[in-house]
C-alpha positions in Angstrom: -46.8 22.0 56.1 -43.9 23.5 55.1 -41.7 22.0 58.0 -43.1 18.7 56.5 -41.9 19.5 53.3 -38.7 20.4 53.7 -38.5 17.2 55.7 -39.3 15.2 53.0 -36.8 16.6 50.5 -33.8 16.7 53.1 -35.3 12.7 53.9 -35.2 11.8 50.2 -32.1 13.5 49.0 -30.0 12.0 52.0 -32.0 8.4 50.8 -30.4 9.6 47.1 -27.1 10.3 47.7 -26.8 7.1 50.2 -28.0 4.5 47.3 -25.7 6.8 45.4 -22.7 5.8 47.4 -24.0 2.1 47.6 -24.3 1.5 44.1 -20.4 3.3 43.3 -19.3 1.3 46.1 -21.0 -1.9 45.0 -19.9 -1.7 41.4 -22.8 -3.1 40.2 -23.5 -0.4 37.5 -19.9 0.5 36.5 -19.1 0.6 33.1 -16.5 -1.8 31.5 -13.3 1.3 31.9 -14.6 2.3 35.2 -14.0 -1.3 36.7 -10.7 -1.0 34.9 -10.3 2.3 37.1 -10.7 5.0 34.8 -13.3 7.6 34.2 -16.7 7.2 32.4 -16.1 6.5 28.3 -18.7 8.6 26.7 -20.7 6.5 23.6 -22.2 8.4 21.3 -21.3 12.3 20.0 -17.6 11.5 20.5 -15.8 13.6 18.2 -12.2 12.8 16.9 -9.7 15.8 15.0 -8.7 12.8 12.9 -9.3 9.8 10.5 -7.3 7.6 12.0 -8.1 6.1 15.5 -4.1 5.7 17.0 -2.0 7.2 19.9 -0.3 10.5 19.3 2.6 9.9 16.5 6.2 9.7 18.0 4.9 9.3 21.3 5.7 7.1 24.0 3.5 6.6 27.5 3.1 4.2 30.6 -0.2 2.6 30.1 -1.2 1.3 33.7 -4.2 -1.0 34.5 -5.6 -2.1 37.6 -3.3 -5.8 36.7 -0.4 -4.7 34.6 1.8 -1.7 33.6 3.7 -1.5 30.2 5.5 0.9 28.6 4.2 1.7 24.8 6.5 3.7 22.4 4.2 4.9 19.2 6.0 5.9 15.5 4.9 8.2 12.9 1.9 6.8 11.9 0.5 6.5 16.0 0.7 2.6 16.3 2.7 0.3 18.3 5.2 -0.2 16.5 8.9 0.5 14.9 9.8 3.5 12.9 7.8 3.0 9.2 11.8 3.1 7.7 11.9 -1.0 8.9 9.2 -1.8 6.8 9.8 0.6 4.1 13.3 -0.1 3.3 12.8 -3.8 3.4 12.6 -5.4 0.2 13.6 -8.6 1.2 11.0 -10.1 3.5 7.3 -10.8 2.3 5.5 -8.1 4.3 2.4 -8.8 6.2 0.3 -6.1 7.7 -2.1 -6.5 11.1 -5.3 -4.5 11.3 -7.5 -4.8 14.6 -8.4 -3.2 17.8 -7.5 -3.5 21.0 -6.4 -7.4 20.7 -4.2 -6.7 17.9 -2.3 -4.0 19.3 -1.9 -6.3 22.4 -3.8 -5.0 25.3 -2.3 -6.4 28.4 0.7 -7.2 27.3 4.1 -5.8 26.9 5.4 -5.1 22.6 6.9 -8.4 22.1 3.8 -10.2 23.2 1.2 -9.6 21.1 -0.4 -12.2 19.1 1.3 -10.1 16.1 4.9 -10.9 17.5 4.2 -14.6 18.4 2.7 -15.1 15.3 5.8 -13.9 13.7 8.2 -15.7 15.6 6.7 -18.8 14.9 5.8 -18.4 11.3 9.8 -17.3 10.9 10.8 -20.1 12.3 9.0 -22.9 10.7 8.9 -21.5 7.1 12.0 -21.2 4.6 10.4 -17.7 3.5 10.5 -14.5 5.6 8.0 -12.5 7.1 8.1 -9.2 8.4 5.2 -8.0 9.9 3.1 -4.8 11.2 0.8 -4.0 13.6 -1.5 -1.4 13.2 -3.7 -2.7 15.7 -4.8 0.3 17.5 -7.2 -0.2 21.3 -10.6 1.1 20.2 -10.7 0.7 16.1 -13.1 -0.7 14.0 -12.8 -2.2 10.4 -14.2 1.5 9.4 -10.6 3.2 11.1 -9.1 0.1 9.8 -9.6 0.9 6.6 -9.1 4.4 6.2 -5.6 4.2 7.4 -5.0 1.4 5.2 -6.3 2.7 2.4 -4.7 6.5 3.1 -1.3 5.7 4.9 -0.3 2.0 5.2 -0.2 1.5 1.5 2.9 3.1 1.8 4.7 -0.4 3.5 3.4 -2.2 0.6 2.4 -4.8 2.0 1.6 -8.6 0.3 -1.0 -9.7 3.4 -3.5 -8.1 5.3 -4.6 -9.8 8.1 -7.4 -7.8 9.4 -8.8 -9.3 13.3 -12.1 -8.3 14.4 -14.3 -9.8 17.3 -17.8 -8.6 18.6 -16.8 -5.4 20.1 -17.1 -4.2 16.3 -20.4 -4.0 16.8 -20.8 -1.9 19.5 -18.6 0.4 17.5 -20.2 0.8 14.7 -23.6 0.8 16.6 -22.2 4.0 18.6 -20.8 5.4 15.4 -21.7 4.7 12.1 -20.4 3.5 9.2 -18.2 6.2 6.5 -20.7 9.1 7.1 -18.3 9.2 10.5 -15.9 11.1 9.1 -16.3 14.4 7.7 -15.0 16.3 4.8 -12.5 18.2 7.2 -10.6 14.9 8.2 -12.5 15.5 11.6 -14.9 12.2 12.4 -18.0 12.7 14.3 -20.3 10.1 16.1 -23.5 9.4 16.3 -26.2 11.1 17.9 -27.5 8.9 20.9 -29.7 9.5 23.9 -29.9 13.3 25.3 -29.4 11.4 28.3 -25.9 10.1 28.4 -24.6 13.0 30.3 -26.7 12.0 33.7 -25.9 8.1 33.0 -22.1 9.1 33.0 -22.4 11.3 36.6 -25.3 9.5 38.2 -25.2 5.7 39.3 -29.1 5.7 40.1 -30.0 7.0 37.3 -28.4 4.4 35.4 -30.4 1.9 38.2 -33.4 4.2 36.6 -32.8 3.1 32.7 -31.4 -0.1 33.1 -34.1 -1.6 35.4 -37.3 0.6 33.7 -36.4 0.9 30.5 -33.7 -1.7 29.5 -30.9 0.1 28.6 -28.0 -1.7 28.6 -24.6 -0.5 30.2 -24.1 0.1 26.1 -26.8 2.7 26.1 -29.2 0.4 23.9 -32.2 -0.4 24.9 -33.4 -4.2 24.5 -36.2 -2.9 22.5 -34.4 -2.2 19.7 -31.0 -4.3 19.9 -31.7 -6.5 17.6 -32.4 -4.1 15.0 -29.3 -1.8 16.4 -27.1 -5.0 15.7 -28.3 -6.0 12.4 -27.7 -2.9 11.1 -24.5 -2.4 12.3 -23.2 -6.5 11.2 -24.8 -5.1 7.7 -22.7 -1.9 7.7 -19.4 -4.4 9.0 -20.0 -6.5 6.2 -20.2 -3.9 3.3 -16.8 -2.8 5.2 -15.1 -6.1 5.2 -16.3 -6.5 1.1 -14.2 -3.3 -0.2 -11.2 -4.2 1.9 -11.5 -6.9 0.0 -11.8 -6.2 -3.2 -9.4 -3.3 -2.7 -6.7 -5.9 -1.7 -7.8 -7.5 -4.7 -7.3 -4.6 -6.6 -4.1 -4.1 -5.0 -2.8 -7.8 -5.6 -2.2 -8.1 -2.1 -3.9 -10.8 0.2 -6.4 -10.8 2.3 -7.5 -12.1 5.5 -10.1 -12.1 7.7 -9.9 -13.1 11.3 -13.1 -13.2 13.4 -12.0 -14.3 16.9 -14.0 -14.7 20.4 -13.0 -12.5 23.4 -12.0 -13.8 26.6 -15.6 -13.1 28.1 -17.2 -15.2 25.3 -15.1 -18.3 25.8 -16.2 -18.0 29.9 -19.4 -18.3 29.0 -19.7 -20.3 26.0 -22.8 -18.1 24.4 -22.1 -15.3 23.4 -20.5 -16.1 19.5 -21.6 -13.0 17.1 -23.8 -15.5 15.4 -25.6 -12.4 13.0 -22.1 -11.3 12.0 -20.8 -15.3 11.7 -23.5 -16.5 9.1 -23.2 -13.2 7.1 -19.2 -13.6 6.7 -18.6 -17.1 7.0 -19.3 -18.3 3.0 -16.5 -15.8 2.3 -13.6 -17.1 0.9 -11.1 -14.5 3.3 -12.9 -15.2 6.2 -11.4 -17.5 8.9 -14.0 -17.9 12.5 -11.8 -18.9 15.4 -14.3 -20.3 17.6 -14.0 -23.7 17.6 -10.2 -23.4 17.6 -10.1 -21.6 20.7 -13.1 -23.8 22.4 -11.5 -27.0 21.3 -8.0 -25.4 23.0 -9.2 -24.3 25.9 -11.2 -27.4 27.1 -7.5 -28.5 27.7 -5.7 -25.7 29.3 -6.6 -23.3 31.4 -8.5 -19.5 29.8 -8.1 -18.3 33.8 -4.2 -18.7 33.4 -4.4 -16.6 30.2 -6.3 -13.3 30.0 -6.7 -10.7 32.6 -9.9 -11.3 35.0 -10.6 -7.1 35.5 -8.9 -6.3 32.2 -10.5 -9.0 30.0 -7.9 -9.4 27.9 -5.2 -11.6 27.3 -2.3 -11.8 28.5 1.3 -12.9 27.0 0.4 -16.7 27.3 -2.9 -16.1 25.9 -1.7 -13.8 23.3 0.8 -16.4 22.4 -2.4 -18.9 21.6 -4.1 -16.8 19.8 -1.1 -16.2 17.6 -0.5 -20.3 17.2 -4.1 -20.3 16.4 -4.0 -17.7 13.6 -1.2 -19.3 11.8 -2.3 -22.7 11.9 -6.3 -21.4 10.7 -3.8 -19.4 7.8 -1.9 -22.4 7.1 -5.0 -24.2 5.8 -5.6 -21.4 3.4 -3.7 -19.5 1.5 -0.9 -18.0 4.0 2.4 -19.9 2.6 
């Protein structure tokens, strides 16, 4: 008997760590940064020393992805960007500041090619004013970090427009953690508390077989039982966000924009619009949806030319439609 039962657990943990090696090998299961080759991104809990979700401050480093390599130089305020003293000193040019995530900072492509630096290349060129403008998109941020370094150090360019980008991902986000309770009196942020279980989804690929296929948990760490409560909550909490930017821009005199824009991924599959967040925002008089715009462009040209397949975001071609986009949905406003 006990020659039977040692059998059976030398038979079923060889059977584990085989289906183990199959599913890492497969790729199935990977997260979205483990196909991009790094490590596992933790969800929930994540703590941060600080307000403001950028790179190290006067830093500089080689990002490197499975399809590109770039080199990104960071000022004083952690963005990509030039030193604070261009924008400061300037009090010529009408000065226009970018707010977003990962696609605003320009993901996948090298400084000169975000949409931020198309958009002002062709909005200089084309109009008899001049704009200088800067992005404090930062890979990661939500319109919560969007606001409290606009609100705590980006005042300090004094800027005329905000344009302030957001897409679905926003959601995750703020699912994972939280609105303002986030950040803590000690200029720390913390996240929210999610499953005890995380820590054996990050090691173990069957036991994320285990809660994906048993318990429907997405790769998200939500299960389907309660998504669409997670994501109502969270497009609530967005909202409420978006509002006092507003009316703090308002307060400010300065102008506001919102940009809600469809990822790479979305316009592949032609389904997946952030319909709860669209209806909420869309009667709002800052609020400009892209969707249409990029759906009626790219039934013309080619998305597969423009954004990285592994990556999933654009690329310099792609980043310079989405610029030509933004300025011609801000032309029909208010932008001037």
């Amino acid at each position: 008997m006990k020659l039977f039962l040692i059998k059976f657990f030398v038979s079923t943990l060889l059977f584990f760590i085989s289906f183990e090696i199959f599913l890492r090998i497969s790729g199935k299961y990977k997260t979205n940064s483990e196909r991009n080759g790094k490590n596992y991104s933790l969800k929930f809990k994540v703590k941060k020393p600080t307000w403001y979700y950028t790179n190290k401050p006067n830093s500089s480093r080689i990002k490197k992805e499975k399809e590109w390599q770039y080199f990104n130089q960071y000022n004083e305020f952690g963005n990509r960007e030039k030193s604070i003293d261009n924008f400061i000193n300037d009090t010529i040019s009408i000065k226009v500041l970018c707010l977003g995530d990962s696609f605003t900072e320009g993901d996948g492509a090298p400084y000169d090619s975000s949409w931020v630096r198309q958009f002002e290349r062709e909005i200089n060129s084309k109009d008899n004013l001049r704009f200088k403008i800067y992005n404090a998109g930062a890979c990661g941020s939500d319109v919560f970090y969007n606001h409290k370094i606009f609100t705590n150090k980006l005042m300090s360019l004094k800027p005329k427009i905000v344009i302030e980008c957001i897409n679905s991902t926003d959601i995750n986000d703020v699912i994972w953690r939280g609105g303002n309770e986030r950040f803590n009196s000690d200029g720390t942020v913390s996240g929210k508390a999610g499953p005890n279980w995380e820590f054996f989804y990050c090691f173990s690929h069957v036991f994320r077989v285990f809660m994906n296929v048993f318990y429907k948990y997405n790769e998200n760490l939500i299960s389907e039982n309660n998504l669409l409560l997670n994501e109502k909550t969270a497009v609530s909490l967005i909202v409420s966000q978006v509002e006092q930017t507003a009316q703090f821009c308002l307060n400010h005199h300065i102008e506001y924009h919102l940009i809600l824009h469809p990822l790479p991924t979305e316009l592949i599959k032609g389904n997946s619009q952030p319909i709860e967040l669209i209806q909420q925002l869309i009667q709002k008089p800052y609020v400009s949806t892209l969707f249409t715009s990029f759906n009626n462009y790219y039934k013309k040209n080619d998305l597969l030319k423009e954004y990285w397949i592994v990556n999933k975001h654009f690329n310099s071609k792609g980043y310079l439609t989405m610029g030509h986009i933004i300025l011609n949905e801000l032309k029909l406003n208010t932008l001037k």
